[in-house]
N, C-alpha and C positions, 0 to 999 in steps of 0.2 A: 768536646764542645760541638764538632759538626755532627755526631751522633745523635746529642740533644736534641738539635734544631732541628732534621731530619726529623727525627721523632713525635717532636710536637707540633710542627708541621702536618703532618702525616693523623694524627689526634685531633687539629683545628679540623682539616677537610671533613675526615670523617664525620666528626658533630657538625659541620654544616652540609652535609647529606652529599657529598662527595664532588666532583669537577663535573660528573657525566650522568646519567641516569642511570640508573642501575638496570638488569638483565629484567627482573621483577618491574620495575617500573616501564620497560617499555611493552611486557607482554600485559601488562593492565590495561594498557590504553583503550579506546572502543576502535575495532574494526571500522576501518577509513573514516575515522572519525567521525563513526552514526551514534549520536547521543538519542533516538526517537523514542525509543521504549515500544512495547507491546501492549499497553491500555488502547482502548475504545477512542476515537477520534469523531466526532459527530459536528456539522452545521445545519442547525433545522430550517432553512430555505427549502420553501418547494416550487415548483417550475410544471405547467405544463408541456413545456418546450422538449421533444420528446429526445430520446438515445437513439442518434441516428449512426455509430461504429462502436464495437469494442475493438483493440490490440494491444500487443503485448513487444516488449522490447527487453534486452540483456544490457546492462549494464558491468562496468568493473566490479560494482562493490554491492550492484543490486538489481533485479528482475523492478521490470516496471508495467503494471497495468496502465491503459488508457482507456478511458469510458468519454467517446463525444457525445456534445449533447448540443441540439442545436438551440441553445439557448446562451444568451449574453453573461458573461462573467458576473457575480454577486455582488462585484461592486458598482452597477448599472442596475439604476432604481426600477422598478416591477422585474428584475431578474431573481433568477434562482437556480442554484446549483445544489440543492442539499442533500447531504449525504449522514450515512452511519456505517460505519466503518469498525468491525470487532473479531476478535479471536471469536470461537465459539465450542461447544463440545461437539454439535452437528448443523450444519444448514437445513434448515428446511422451507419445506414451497410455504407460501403467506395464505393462501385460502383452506388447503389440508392440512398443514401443521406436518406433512410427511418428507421423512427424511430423503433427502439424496444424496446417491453416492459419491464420495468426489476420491481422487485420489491422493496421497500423502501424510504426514503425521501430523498436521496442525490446519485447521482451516478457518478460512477465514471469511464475514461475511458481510460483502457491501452492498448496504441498500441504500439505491440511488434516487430519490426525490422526484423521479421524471420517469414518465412509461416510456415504453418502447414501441408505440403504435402512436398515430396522429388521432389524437381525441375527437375531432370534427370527424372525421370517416371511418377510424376504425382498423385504416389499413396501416400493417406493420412498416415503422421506420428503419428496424434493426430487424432481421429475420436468418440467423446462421442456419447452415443446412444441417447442424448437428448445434442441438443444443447445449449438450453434457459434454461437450467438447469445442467451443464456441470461439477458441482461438487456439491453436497450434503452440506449445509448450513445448513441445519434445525433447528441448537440446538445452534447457532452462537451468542455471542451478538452484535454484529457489521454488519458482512456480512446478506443479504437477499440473494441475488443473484447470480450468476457466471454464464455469458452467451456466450458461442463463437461467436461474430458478425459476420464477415466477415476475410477472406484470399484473400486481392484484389492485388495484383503484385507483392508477396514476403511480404507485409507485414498484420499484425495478430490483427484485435483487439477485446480484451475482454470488456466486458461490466459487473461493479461491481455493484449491488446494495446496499447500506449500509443504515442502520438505521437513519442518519444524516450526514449533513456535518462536519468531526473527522478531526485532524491532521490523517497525513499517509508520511510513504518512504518508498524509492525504494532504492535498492540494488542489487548487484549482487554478488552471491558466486561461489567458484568453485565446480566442480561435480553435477552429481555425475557420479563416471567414469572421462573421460577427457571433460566430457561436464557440463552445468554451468547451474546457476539457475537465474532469477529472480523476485525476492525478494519485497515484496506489503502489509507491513505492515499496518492495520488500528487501531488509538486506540479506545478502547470502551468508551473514553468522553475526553472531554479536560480538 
């Protein structure tokens, strides 16, 4: 009789998928629990309010770009943060259509809604002393890359190099000061 009971016991658990998650179940799970996906992320705000810093930061579970823009968060009426934000086969400049090189196996490309020069003078807000290398990556697991492409009519795009094709989001916070960030998370795996 206690053989039985054991037994059907042991028969109930299993039909109700067991006490514990399985080995299979917990290697399913996403990677520090990033649900973001690799589709195209876009808000079409645009901002004269120009990109006055790019940087870049490591994270546990992801590389993080930062684009300041000294313009007021999107949710502060005549503001604008807008962006587009996509995998791509290649980056290229916005006036020549010409590719540039970036390095790693997936890249990725943000075009940011706000130039990089103050539109009354002309003079640059943002100006790295190396463009195709515009913030220091080296030690990244994710990022390869970070290249200023082009500032063609008001608007800015960077070109990411990553390791692979990662989930990633965009965001935008506010500051710092009264001006706002945009926000480029990549994760380090899916």
């Amino acid at each position: 009789m206690k053989r039985l009971f054991v037994l059907a016991t042991a028969v109930l658990i299993a039909a109700a998928g067991g006490l514990a998650p399985t080995a299979s179940a917990r290697t399913n799970a996403p990677f520090c629990g990033i649900t973001w996906g690799s589709l195209p992320k876009a808000n079409p705000d645009y901002t004269t309010a120009p990109i006055t810093n790019l940087r870049a930061g490591r994270h546990e579970c992801w590389d993080r770009l930062v684009v300041d823009l000294d313009a007021p968060p999107p949710d502060v009426p005549a503001a604008g943060s807008g962006y587009d934000v996509r995998y791509v086969d290649q980056v290229t400049e916005d006036a020549s259509g010409d590719p540039v090189p970036l390095a790693g196996g997936a890249f990725i490309q943000v075009v940011v809604h706000a130039p990089t020069h103050d539109i009354d003078n002309g003079e640059p807000t943002y100006n790295p002393p190396d463009e195709l290398h515009a913030v220091n990556v080296s030690r990244f697991s994710t990022f390869r890359q970070v290249a200023i492409v082009s500032d063609f009519e008001g608007v800015s795009t960077i070109g990411l190099g990553v390791r692979a094709r990662l989930p990633f989001r965009v965001f935008v916070l506010a500051g710092p000061g009264s001006g706002s960030r945009l926000v480029i998370d990549v994760a380090h795996r899916w």
